[in-house]
C-alpha positions in Angstrom: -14.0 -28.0 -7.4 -12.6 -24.6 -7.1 -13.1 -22.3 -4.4 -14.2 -18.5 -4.4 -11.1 -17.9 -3.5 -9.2 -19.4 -6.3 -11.9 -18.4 -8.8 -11.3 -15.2 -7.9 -7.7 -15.1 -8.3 -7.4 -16.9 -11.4 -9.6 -14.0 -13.2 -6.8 -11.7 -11.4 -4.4 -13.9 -13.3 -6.4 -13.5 -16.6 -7.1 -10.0 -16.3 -4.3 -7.4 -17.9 -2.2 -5.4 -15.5 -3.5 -1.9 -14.9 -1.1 0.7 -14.3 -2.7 3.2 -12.2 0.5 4.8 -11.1 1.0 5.9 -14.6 1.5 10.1 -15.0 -1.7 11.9 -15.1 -2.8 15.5 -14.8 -2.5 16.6 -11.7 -2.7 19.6 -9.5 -0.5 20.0 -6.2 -2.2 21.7 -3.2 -1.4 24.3 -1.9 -2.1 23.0 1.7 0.6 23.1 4.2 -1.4 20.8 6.9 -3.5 17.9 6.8 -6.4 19.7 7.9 -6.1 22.3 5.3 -6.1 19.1 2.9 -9.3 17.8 4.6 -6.8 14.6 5.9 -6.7 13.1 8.9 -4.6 10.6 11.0 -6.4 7.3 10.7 -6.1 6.6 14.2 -8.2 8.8 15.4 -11.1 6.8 13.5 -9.2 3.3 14.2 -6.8 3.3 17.2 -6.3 -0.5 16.8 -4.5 -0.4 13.6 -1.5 -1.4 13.9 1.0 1.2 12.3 4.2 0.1 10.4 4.9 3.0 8.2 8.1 1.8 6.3 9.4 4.8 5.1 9.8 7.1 8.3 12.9 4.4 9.5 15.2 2.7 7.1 13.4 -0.8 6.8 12.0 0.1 2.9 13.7 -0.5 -0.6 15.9 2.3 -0.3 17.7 1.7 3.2 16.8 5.2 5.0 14.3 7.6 6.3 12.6 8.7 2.8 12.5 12.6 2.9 8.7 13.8 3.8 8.4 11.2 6.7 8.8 12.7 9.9 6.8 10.8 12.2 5.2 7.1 11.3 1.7 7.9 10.8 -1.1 7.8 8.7 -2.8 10.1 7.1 -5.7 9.5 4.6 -8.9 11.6 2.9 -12.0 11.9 5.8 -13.7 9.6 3.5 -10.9 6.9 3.0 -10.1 6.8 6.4 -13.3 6.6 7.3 -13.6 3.0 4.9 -10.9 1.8 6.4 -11.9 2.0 9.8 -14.8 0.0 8.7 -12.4 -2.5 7.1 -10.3 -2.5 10.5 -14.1 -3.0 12.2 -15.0 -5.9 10.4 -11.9 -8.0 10.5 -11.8 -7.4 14.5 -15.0 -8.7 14.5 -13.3 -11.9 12.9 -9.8 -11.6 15.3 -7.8 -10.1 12.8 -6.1 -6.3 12.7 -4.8 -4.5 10.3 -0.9 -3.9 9.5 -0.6 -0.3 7.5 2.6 0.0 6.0 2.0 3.4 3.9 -0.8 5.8 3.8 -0.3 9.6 2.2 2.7 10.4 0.4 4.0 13.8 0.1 4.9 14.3 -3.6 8.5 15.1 -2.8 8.5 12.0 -1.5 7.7 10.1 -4.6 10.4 12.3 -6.5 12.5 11.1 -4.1 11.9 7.3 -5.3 12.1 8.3 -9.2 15.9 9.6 -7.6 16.5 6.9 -6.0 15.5 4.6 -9.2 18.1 6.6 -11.1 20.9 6.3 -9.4 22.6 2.9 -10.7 25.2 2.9 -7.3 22.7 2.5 -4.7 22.2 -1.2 -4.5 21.7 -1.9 -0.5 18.4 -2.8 -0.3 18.3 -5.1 -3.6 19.5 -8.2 -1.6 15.5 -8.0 0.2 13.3 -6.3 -2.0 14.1 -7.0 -5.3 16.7 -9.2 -6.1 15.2 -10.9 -9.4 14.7 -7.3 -11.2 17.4 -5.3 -12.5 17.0 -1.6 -10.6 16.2 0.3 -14.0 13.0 -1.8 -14.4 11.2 -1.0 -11.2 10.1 1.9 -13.2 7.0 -0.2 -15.1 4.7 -0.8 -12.7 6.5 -0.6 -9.4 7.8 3.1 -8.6 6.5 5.5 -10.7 6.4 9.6 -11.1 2.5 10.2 -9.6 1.0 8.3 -7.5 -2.5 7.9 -5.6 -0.5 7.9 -2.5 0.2 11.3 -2.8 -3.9 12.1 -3.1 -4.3 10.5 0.1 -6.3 7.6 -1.5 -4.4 4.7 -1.6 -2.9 2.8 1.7 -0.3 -0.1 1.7 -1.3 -2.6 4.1 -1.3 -6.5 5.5 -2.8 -8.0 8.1 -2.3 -9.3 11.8 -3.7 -12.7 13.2 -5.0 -11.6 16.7 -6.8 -14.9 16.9 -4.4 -16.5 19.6 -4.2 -13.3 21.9 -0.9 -11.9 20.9 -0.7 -10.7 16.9 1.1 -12.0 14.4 1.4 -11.3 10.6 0.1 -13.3 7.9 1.8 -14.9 5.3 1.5 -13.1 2.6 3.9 -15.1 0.3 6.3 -11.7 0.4 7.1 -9.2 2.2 5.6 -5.6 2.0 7.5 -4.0 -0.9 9.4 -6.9 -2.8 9.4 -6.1 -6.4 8.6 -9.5 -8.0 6.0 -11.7 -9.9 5.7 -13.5 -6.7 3.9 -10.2 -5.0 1.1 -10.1 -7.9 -2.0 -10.4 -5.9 -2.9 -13.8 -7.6 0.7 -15.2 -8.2 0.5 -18.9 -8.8 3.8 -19.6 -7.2 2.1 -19.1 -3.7 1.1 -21.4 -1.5 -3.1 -22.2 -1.0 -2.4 -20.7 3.0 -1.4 -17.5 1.2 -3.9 -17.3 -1.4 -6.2 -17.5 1.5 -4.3 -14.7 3.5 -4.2 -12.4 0.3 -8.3 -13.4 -0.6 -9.0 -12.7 3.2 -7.7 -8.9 2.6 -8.9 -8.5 -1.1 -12.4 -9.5 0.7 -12.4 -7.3 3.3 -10.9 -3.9 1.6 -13.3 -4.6 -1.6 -16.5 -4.8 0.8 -15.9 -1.4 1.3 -14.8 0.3 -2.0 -10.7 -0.2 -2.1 -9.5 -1.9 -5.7 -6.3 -4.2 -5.6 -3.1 -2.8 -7.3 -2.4 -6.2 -9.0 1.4 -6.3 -9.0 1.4 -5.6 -5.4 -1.2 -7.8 -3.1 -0.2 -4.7 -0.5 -1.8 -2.1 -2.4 -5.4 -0.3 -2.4 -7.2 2.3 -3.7 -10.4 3.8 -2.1 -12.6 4.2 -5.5 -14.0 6.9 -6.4 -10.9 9.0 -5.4 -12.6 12.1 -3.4 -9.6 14.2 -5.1 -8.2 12.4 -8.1 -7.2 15.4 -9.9 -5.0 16.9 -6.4 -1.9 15.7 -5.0 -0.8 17.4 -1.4 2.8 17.6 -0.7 2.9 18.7 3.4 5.1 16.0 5.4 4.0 13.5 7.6 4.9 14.3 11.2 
């Protein structure tokens, strides 16, 4: 008999992928702070999140320090940060923690990984994050020209396994960030344990109003977006 688990994924499988990252209409603030933006660092709400934000060192896809990241933190909309302090909440409860690996984005950021798409010579990450897709392709669905990072609405994240005393990460079936079929949220070619470790997340950030990126198990959206029509561009530091 199937699980709830399974069942759930398989209609993941069934269902067509949404691009959500796609171009849209909108409008960059003018805000030079987060709390102009109404943002604020997540850990002011959460303190127990654990913070591994890729793209202020040079462990990411592109092998450096992404312009825009100063400092590793996270910054998210008072309302989405407030959800996923709830999320962080409910899986302590459980001996779990959350792993963030990306929060806001500034939106020179994000032009900085259309650049970085475009230029055919820089190939030092590819070995690690996507070695089954040629570089041009990462352009439908992966990296794209907008996206809800920039609103402060979406988060890239994993989870920690605090059950034992010390923390370690779950097996995801990937790593945060590898460009491949494998890193669809309901991938058949991963294990039952890591259908479980994926179902455990898509449980907890559902519950309270995040939707699943399904190319990336990583990726969530707080829905409704508080601002989906702004996009701030103020670094992280």
């Amino acid at each position: 008999m199937a699980t709830a688990a399974s069942t759930l994924l398989g209609l993941l499988v069934a269902l067509p992928l949404p691009l959500p990252l796609l171009a849209q209409q909108v409008q960059v603030s003018p805000a030079t702070s987060p709390a102009q933006a109404g943002i604020v660092d997540v850990t002011t709400l959460a303190p127990d999140i654990a913070l591994d934000i890729r793209y202020a060192g040079s462990d990411n896809f592109t092998g450096r320090v992404v312009p825009g990241y100063e400092a590793p933190r996270c910054y998210l909309l008072q309302p989405v940060a407030q959800a996923l302090a709830r999320v962080q909440r409910g899986l302590r409860a459980q001996g779990y923690r959350l792993q963030v690996f990306d929060c806001y984005r500034p939106v020179h950021a994000v032009q900085a990984f259309v650049a970085w798409v475009h230029d055919a010579n820089d190939q030092i990450a590819k070995p690690r994050y996507y070695p089954n897709v040629d570089k041009r392709q990462l352009l439908d669905g992966y990296i794209a020209e907008t996206s809800g990072h920039s609103r402060a609405a979406t988060v890239d994240l994993g989870v920690l396994d605090c059950r034992a005393g010390s923390c370690t990460a779950l097996d995801m079936g990937t790593g945060f960030d590898r460009f491949d079929p494998m890193a669809h949220t309901a991938s058949p070619q991963i294990s039952s344990v890591q259908k479980q470790n994926r179902q455990l997340l898509l449980d907890a950030m559902q519950a309270q109003g995040f939707a699943n990126y399904p190319m990336e198990w990583w990726h969530y959206t707080f829905k409704p977006e508080p601002t989906p029509g702004t996009s701030y561009d103020f670094p992280v530091r």
